[in-house]
Each structure stands twice: as structure tokens, then as C-alpha cells.
C-alpha positions in Angstrom: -37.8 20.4 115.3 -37.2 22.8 112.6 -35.2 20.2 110.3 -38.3 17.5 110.4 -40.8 19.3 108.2 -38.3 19.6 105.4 -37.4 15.8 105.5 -41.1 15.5 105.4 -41.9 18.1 102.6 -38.7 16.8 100.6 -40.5 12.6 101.2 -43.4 14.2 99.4 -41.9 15.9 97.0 -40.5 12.5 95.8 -43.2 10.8 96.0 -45.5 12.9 94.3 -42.9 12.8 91.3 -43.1 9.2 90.9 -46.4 8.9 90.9 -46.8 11.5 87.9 -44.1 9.5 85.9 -45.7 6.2 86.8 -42.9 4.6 88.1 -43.4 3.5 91.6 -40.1 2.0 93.5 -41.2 -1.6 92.4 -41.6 -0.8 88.8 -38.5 1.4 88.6 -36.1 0.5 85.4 -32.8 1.5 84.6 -32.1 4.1 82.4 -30.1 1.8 79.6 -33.1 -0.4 79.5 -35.7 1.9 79.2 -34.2 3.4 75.5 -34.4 -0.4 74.5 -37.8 -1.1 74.5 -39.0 0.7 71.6 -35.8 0.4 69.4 -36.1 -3.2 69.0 -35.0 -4.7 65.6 -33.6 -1.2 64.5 -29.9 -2.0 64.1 -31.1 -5.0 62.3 -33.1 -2.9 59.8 -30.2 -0.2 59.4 -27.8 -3.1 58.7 -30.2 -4.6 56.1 -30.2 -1.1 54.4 -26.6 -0.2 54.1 -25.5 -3.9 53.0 -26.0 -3.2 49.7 -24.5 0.2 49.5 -21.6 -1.3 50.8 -21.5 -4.0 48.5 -21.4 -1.5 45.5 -18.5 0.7 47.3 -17.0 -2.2 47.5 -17.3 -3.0 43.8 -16.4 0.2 42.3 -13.3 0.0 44.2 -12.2 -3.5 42.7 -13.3 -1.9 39.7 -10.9 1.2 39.8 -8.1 -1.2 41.3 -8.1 -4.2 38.3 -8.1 -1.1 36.0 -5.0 0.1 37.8 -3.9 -3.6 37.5 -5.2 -3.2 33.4 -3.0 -0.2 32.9 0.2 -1.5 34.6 0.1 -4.7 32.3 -0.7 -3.1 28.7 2.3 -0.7 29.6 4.3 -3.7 30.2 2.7 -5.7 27.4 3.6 -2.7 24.8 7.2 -2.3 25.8 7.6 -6.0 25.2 6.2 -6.0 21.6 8.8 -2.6 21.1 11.8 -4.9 22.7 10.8 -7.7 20.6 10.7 -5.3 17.7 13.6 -4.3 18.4 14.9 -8.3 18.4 13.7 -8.8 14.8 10.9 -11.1 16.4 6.7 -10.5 16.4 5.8 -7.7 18.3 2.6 -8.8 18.7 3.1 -12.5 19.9 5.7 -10.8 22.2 3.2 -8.5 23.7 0.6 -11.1 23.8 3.2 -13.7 25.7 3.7 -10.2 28.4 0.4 -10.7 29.0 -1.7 -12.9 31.8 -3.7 -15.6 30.7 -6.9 -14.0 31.6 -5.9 -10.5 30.2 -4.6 -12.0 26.6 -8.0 -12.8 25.9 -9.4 -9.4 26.5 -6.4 -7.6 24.9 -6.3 -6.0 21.6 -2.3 -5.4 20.2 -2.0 -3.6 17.1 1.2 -2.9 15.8 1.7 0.4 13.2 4.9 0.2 12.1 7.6 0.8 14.5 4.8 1.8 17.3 3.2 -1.0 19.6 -0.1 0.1 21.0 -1.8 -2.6 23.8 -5.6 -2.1 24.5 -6.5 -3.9 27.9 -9.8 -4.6 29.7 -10.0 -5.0 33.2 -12.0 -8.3 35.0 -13.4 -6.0 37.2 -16.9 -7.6 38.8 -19.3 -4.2 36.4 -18.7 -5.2 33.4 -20.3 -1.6 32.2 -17.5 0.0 34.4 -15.1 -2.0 33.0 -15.7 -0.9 29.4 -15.2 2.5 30.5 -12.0 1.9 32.2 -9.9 -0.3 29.2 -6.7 0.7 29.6 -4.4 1.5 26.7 -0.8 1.5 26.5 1.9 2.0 23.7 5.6 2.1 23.0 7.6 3.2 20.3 10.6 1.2 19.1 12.2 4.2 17.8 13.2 5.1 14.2 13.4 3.0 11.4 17.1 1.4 11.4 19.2 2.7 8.2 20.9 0.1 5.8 
């Protein structure tokens, strides 16, 4: 009989613990649901609070890639008007023609003698950021031919 009064003294043991934590063996819960109760709505709220952070990343980046976009086509804009220059024909209707619809708008070509500078803004969605980030672009068409 020595092994019965520790069965006995380890029965009260665990009922004595689930009384002081409240949970009898009817109201027992699993762990996972337990946590649950008191963070109800709390993704919910956290979502609602990093939506617009992530909306603004996500701008600034479009930003910094149609200035990318900006840079690429004044460069190719510029060595147009030089080509066309080179051609006898108008620089600047050359470099304007090298140019997007939506970009000749926006562009600014001024042409100082034998040097073709191209001034484009990107149609980024900040239109603050996309002051800052106008690209600018020029080519030379070399020196003046002799004759």
C-alpha cells in the first residue's frame, strides 16, 4: 500500500491547482483560444494603421522609378536633337518627336548652338517629388563643321 497515498496526494495536488486557476475540467479551454479573447479586432486595427504607410512607400517608389523612366528619355530625347543636328534638320522638333506624348508636354529642349540640352519631368503620383527629381539630359553634336 505504499504506492496509494501518492496517487492520492498527487489527485490533490491537481485538483487544488485548478481550483486556484479557476478552471474546473468542464470549463477547461484550449490554450490557442484562450490568447484570442482579449486580442479581438487587433490585426484589424494594426492593418488600418500601416495602410497608409504603405501607400506612401509605395508612392515614393513610383516616384523614384518614372524619374528613372524621365532620365532615360531626355538622354534619348537629347541625342536625337544632336543627330538631327547633325542632319541639317531642327534639333528641337527632333528631340521633341524622341519624346512620349505625355513627356513632350512636360519637356523643356533648349538648344545653344551645337549643344542640345532636354529638361524632363516625371508623372510620378507627388507632384512635389516630382519637381525635385526633373531629369536633365544633353548632347553635344560636336564642333562647328569648317567650310
Amino acid at each position: 500500500m505504499t504506492g496509494s497515498p501518492i496517487t492520492i496526494a498527487t489527485a490533490e495536488r491537481d485538483c487544488t491547482s485548478a481550483r486556484s486557476t479557476g478552471r474546473t475540467s468542464g470549463s477547461w479551454q484550449r490554450p490557442s483560444d484562450r490568447g484570442l479573447a482579449g486580442d479581438s479586432g487587433q490585426a484589424s486595427v494594426e492593418l488600418v494603421a500601416v495602410i497608409p504607410l504603405v501607400v506612401t512607400v509605395g508612392f515614393v517608389v513610383f516616384s523614384f522609378m518614372s524619374a528613372a523612366a524621365a532620365e532615360e528619355l531626355a538622354a534619348q530625347s537629347a541625342k536625337a536633337g544632336a543627330i538631327a543636328l547633325l542632319q541639317d534638320r531642327d534639333p528641337a522638333e527632333a528631340a521633341r518627336v524622341a519624346l512620349p506624348g505625355g513627356s513632350r508636354r512636360s519637356a523643356q529642349i533648349k538648344v545653344d548652338g551645337r549643344r542640345i540640352t532636354v529638361h524632363v519631368r516625371p508623372r510620378g503620383p507627388i507632384r512635389p517629388i516630382n519637381d525635385r527629381l526633373t531629369a536633365r539630359a544633353a548632347a553635344n553634336a560636336g564642333p562647328e563643321p569648317e567650310g
